[in-house]
C-alpha positions in Angstrom: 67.0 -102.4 169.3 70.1 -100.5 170.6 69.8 -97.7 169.1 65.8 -96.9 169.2 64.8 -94.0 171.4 61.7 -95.9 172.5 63.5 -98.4 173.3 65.9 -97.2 175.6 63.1 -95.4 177.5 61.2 -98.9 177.6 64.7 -99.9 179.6 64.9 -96.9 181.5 67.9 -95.7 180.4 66.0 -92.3 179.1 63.9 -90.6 181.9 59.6 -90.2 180.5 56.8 -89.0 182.2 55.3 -93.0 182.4 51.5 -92.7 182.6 50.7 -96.5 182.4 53.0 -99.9 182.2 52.4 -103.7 181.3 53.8 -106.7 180.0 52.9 -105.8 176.3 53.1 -101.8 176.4 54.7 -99.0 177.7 52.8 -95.2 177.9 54.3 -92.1 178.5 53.7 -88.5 177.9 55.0 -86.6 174.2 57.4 -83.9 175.1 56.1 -81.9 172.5 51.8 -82.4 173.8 49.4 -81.2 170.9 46.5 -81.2 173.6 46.1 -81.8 177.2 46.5 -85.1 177.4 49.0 -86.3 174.3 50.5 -90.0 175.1 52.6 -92.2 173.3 51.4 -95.9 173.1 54.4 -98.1 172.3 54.9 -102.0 171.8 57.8 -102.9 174.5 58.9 -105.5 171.1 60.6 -103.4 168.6 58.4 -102.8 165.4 59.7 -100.1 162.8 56.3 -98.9 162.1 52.9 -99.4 160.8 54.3 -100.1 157.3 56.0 -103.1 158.8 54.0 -104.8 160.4 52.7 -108.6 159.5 50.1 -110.4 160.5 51.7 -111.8 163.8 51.8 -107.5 164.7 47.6 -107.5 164.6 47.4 -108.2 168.3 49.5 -105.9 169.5 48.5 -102.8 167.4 44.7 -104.0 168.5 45.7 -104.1 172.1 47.2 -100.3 172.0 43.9 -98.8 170.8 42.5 -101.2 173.8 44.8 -99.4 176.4 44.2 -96.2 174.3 40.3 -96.6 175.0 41.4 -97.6 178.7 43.2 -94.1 179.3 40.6 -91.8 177.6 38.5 -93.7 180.4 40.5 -92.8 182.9 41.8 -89.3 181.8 38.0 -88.6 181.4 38.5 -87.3 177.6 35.8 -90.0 176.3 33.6 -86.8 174.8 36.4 -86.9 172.2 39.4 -88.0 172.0 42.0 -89.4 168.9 44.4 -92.1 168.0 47.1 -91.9 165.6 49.6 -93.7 164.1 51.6 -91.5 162.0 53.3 -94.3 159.1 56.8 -92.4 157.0 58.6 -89.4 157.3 56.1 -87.3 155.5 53.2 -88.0 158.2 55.8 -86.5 160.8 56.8 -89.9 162.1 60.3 -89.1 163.8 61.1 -92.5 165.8 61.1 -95.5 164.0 59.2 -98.0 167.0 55.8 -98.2 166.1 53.8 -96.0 168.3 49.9 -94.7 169.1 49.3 -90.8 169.6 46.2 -90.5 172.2 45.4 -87.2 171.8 42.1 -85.4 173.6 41.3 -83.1 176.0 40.4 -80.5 173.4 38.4 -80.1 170.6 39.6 -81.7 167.6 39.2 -80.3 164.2 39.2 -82.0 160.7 40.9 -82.0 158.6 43.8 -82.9 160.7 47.3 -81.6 159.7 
């Protein structure tokens, strides 16, 4: 989608901090970090949000808490860590491209928010 923040970083034409690339996601660090390690787990296809998504969308939103688990591995926060999707304005979600929050390095309280 032209317009789509994620998007353009996807293409490069916005600079990220990319931790972590493949054919079906892209990973890069949230300018605004909540915790030491904060990354943003996007689908390269363009998918509004959680509230979107059909059944042809399972695999992908699967394989993000996949690479999410993958990353906590290798950023050595598996004593903790969280995933988010935030779903509508009113969670907070600001860009409209479906994306996981991996969130850890710190101790996590509850309730969230």
């Amino acid at each position: 989608m032209s317009d789509c923040l994620f998007c353009k970083i996807i293409a490069g034409q916005i600079p990220s901090k990319k931790i972590y690339e493949d054919e079906k996601v892209f990973v890069f660090q949230d300018i605004n970090p909540q915790a030491p390690v904060h990354f943003l787990i996007i689908p390269r296809e363009h998918i509004v949000g959680l509230k979107e998504a059909t059944e042809k969308d399972a695999e992908i939103i699967g394989y993000c808490h996949l690479i999410a688990a993958k990353l906590g591995h290798e950023y050595k926060v598996e004593d903790g860590y969280r995933t988010v999707f935030n779903v509508g304005p009113k969670s907070g979600q600001s860009v409209f491209h479906l994306h996981l929050h991996l969130i850890g390095g710190r101790d996590m309280t509850w309730p969230p928010g």
